[in-house]
Backbone bond lengths (Angstrom), bond angles and torsions (degrees), N, CA, C in turn:
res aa  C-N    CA-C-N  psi(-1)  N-CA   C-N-CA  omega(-1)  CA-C   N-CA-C  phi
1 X - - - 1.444 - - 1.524 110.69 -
2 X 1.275 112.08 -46.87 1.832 116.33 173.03 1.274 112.97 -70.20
3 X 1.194 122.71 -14.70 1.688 114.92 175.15 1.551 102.64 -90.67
4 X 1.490 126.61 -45.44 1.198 124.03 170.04 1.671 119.11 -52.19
5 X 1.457 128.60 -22.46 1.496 130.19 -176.20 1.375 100.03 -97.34
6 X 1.622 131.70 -14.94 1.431 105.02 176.64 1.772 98.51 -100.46
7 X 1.023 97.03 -29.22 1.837 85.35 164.78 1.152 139.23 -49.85
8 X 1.629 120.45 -33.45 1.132 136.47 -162.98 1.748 73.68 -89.99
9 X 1.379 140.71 -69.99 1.323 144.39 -168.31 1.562 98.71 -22.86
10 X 1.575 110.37 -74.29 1.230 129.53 -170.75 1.962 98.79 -42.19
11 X 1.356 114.24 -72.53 1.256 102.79 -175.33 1.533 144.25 -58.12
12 X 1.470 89.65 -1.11 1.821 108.15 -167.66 1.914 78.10 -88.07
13 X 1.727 120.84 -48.55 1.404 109.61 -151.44 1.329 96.99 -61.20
14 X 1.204 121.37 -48.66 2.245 139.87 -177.51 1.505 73.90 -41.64
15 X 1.531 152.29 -107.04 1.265 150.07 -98.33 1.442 89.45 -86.09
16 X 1.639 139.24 -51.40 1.301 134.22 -179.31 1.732 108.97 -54.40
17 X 1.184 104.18 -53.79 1.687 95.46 173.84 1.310 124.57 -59.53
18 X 1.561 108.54 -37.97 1.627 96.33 178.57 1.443 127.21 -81.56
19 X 1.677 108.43 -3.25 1.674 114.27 -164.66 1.783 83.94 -92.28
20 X 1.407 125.66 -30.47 1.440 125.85 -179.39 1.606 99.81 -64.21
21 X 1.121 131.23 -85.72 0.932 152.95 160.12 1.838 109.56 -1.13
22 X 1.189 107.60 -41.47 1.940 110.38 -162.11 1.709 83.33 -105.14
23 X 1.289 136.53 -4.72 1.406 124.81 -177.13 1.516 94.53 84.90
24 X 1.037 135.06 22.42 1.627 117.40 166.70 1.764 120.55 -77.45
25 X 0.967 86.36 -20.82 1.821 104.83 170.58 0.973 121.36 -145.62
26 X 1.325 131.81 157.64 1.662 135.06 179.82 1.414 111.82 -127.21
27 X 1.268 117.93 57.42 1.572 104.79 -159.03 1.956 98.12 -126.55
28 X 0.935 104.21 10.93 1.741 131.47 -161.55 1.123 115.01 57.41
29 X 1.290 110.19 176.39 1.674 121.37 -142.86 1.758 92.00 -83.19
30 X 1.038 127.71 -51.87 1.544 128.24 172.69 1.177 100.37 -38.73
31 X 1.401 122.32 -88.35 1.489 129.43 -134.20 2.243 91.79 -75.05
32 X 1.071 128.24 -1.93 1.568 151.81 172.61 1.806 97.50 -81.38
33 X 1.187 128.64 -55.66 1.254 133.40 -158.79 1.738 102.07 -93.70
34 X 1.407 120.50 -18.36 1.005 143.77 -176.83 1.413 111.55 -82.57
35 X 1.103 125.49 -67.50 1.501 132.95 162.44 1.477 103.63 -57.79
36 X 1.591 137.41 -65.51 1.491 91.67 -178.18 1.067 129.62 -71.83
37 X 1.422 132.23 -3.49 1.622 123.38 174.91 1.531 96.89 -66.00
38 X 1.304 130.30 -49.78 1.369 124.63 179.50 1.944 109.70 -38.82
39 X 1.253 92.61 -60.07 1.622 92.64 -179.74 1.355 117.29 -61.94
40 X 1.174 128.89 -11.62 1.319 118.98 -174.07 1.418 104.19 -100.35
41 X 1.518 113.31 -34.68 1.474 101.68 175.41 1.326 107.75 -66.00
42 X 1.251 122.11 -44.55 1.654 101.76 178.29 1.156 118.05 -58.89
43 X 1.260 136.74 -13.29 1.502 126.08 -165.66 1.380 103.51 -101.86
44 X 1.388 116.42 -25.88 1.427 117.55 159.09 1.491 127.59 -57.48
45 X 1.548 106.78 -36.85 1.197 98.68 -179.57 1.841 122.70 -104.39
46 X 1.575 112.54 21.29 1.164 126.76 161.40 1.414 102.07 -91.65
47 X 1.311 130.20 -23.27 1.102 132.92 -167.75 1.438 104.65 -68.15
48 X 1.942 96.53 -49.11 1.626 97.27 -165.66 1.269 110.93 -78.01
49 X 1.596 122.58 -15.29 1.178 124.32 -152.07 1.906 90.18 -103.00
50 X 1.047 119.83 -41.37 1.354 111.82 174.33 1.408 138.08 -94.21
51 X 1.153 99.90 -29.29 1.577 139.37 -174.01 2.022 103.47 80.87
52 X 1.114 107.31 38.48 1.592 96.46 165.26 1.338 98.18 -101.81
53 X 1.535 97.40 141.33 1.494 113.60 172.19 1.809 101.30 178.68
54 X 1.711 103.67 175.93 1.553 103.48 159.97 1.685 138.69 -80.83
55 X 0.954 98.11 5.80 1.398 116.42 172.59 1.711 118.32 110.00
56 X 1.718 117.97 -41.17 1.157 106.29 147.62 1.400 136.93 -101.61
57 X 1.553 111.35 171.21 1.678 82.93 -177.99 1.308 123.51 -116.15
58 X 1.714 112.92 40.02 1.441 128.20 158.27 1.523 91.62 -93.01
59 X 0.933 130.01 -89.46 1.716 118.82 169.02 1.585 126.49 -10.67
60 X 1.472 113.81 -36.45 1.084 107.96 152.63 1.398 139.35 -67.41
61 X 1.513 110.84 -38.20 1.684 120.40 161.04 1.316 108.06 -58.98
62 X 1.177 124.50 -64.63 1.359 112.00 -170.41 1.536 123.28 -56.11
63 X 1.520 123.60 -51.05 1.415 120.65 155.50 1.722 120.72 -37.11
64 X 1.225 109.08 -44.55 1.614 107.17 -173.77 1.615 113.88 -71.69
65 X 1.347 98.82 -31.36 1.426 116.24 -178.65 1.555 114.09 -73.15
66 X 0.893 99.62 -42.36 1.818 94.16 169.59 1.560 115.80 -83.89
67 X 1.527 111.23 -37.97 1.319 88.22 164.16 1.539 128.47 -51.30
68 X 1.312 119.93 -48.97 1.249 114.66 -150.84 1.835 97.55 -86.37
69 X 1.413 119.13 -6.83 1.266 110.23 146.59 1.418 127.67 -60.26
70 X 1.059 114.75 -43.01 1.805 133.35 178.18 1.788 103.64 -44.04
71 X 1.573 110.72 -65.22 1.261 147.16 165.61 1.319 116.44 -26.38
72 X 1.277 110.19 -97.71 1.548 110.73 -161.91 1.627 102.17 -78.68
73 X 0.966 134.49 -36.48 1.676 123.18 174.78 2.028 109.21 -29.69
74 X 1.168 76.61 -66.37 1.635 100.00 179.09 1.517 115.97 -51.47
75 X 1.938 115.07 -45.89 1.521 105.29 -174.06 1.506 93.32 -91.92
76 X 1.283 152.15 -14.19 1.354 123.96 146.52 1.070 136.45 -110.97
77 X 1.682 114.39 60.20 1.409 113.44 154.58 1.737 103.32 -105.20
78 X 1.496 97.71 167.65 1.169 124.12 -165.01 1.604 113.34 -87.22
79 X 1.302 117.67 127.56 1.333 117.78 -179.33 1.322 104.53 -100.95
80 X 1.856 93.37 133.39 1.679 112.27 177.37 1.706 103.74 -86.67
């Protein structure tokens, strides 16, 4: 279980750096690596707590991780 939660860690930070990095977001590389670790821990721990998920759980970081990049950029920015 502890090797599976720093992995998923590890792969959420790889997906925040590289979506900064390729221009997929502009929100800087922290506050990018920051939000998907957020998403991945939650998706890890619906996973454990329910068992929904895609079956692995690098597939799970990476799906959660881009969502919740997709996500919160969008529900807190500011409308002009």
């Amino acid at each position: 279980m502890f090797p599976t939660l720093i992995g998923t860690v590890v792969i959420a930070g790889i997906v925040g750096y590289a979506s900064e990095r390729s221009g997929f977001t502009r929100n800087g590389i922290l506050p990018s690596i920051i939000i998907c670790i957020g998403g991945a821990f939650l998706a890890y721990f619906i996973r454990l707590m329910f068992g929904i998920g895609f079956g692995s759980p690098g597939l799970n970081a990476i799906a959660s991780s881009i969502g919740a990049l997709i996500i919160v950029p969008f529900h807190w920015r500011r409308r002009r």
